[in-house]
C-alpha positions as CSV (number, residue, x, y, z in Angstrom):
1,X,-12.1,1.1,24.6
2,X,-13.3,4.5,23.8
3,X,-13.3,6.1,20.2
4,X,-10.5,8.1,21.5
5,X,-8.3,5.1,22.3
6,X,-8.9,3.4,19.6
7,X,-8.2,6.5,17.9
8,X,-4.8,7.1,19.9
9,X,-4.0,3.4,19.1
10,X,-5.3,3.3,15.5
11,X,-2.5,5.9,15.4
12,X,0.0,4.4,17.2
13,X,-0.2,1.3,15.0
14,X,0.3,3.6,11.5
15,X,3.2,5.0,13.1
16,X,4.8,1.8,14.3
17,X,4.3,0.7,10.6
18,X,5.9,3.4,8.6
19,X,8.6,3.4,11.6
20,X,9.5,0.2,10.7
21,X,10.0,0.6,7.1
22,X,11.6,3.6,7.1
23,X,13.8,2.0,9.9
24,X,14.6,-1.2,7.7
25,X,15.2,1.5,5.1
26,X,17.8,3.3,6.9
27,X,19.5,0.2,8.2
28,X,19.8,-1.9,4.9
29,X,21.1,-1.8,1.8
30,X,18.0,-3.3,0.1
31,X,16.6,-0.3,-1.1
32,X,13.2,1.2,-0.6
33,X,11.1,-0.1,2.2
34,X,8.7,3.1,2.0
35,X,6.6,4.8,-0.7
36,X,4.4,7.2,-0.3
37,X,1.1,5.4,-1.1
38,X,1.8,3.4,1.9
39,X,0.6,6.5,4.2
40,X,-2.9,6.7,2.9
41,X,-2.7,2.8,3.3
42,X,-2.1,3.2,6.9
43,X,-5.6,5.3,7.2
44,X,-7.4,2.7,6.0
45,X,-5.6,-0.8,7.7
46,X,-5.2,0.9,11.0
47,X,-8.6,4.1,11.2
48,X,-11.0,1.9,9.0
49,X,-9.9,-1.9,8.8
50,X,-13.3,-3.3,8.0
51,X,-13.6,-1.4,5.4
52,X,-13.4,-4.1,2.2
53,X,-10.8,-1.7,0.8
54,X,-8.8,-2.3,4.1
55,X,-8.3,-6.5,3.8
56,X,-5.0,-7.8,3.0
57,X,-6.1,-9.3,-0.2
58,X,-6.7,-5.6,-1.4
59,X,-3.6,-4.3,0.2
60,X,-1.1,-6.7,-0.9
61,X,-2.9,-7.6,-4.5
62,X,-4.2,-3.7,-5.4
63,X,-0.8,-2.4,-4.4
64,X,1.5,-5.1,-6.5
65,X,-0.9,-5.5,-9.2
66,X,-0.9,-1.3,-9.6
67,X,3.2,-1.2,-9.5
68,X,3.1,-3.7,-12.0
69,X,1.9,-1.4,-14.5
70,X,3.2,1.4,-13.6
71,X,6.8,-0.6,-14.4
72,X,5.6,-2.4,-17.4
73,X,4.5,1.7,-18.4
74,X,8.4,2.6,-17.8
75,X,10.1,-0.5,-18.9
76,X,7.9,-1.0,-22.5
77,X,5.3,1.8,-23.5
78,X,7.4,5.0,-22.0
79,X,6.3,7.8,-19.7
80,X,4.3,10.6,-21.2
81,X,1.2,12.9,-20.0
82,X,-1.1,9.8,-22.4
83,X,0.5,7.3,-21.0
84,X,0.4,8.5,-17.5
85,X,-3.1,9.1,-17.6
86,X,-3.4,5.0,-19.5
87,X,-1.6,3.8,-17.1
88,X,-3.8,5.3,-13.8
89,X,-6.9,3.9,-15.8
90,X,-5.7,0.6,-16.3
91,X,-4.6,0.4,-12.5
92,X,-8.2,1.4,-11.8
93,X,-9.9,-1.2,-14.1
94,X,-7.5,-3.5,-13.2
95,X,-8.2,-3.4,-9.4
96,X,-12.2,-3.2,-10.0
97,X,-11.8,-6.7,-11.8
98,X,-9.9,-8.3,-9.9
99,X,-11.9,-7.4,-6.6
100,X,-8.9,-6.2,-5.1
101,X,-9.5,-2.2,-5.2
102,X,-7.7,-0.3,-2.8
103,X,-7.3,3.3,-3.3
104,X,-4.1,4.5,-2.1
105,X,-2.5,1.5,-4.4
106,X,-3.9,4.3,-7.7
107,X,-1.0,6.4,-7.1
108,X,1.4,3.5,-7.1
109,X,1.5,3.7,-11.5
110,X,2.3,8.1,-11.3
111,X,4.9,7.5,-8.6
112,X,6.7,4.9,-10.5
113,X,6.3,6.4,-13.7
114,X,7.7,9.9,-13.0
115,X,10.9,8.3,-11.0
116,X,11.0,5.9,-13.6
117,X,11.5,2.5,-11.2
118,X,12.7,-1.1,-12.2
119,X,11.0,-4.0,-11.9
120,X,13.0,-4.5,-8.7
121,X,10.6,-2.0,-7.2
122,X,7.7,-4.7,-6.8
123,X,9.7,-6.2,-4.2
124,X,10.8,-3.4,-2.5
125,X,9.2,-1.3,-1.4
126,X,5.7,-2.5,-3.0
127,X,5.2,-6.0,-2.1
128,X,7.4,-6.0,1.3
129,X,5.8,-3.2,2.7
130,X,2.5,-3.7,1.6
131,X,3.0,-7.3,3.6
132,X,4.6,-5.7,6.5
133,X,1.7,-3.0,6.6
134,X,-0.8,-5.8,6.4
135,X,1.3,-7.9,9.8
136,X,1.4,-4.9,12.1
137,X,-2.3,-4.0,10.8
138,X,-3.1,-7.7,11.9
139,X,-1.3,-7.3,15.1
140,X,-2.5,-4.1,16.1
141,X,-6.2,-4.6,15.2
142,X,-6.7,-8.4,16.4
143,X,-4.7,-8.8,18.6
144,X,-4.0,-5.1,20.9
145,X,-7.7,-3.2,20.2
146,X,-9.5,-7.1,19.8
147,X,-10.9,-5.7,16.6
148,X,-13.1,-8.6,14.9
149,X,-14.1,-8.2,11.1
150,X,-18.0,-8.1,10.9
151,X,-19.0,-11.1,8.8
């Protein structure tokens, strides 16, 4: 396939992601499915998803590991211009040594901090749609464009 199909399909994949989740988020009563980090994710598990930043591990991890904070910031320190800017430096650090950086996950602590979200938040939208990113990224890559990870 030509850098234009993959392109078109690369595409196609993001938008068959976010569709779902805003879908399941319109037909349940669960709550979120869809944050806005997750569209910057779907650049990089769908347009570059060799890209170290782009593995599931980093994904699923950077993402929940990030929301994490930004909660624990809400539930137990409190939400000020400091804290916000403690909070997006620890989620940094935090992915840096754990090997599980992925950038879009950085926003996750400001988003959650200036709605001020519960800890329910880590299931959804953060750790279900991160997964659910992660399967149609799987499916779209390996399986439809035959996409194999260089080792």
């Amino acid at each position: 396939m030509n850098q234009y199909g993959m392109a078109l399909m690369s595409g196609l994949g993001a938008a068959v992601a976010i569709g779902f989740l805003s879908l399941a988020e319109d037909l349940t009563s669960a709550g979120l499915w869809l944050m806005a980090p997750f569209g910057a994710t779907a650049v990089l598990v769908f347009g570059v998803p060799d890209s170290p930043l782009a593995q599931p591990r980093n994904v699923i991890a950077g993402h929940l590991l990030t929301a994490f904070i930004g909660v624990f910031f809400v539930s137990f320190v409190g939400v000020t211009p400091l804290t916000l800017a403690l909070a997006s430096g620890l989620a940094v650090s935090a992915m840096l040594l754990t090997k599980t950086t992925h950038p879009p996950a950085g926003a996750n602590p400001l988003l959650i901090m200036l709605t001020g979200q519960s800890w329910s938040f880590l299931i959804t939208p953060v750790l279900v749609g991160a997964v659910i990113m992660v399967l149609v990224g799987q499916l779209v890559n390996k399986v439809l464009l035959r996409r194999r990870r260089a080792v």
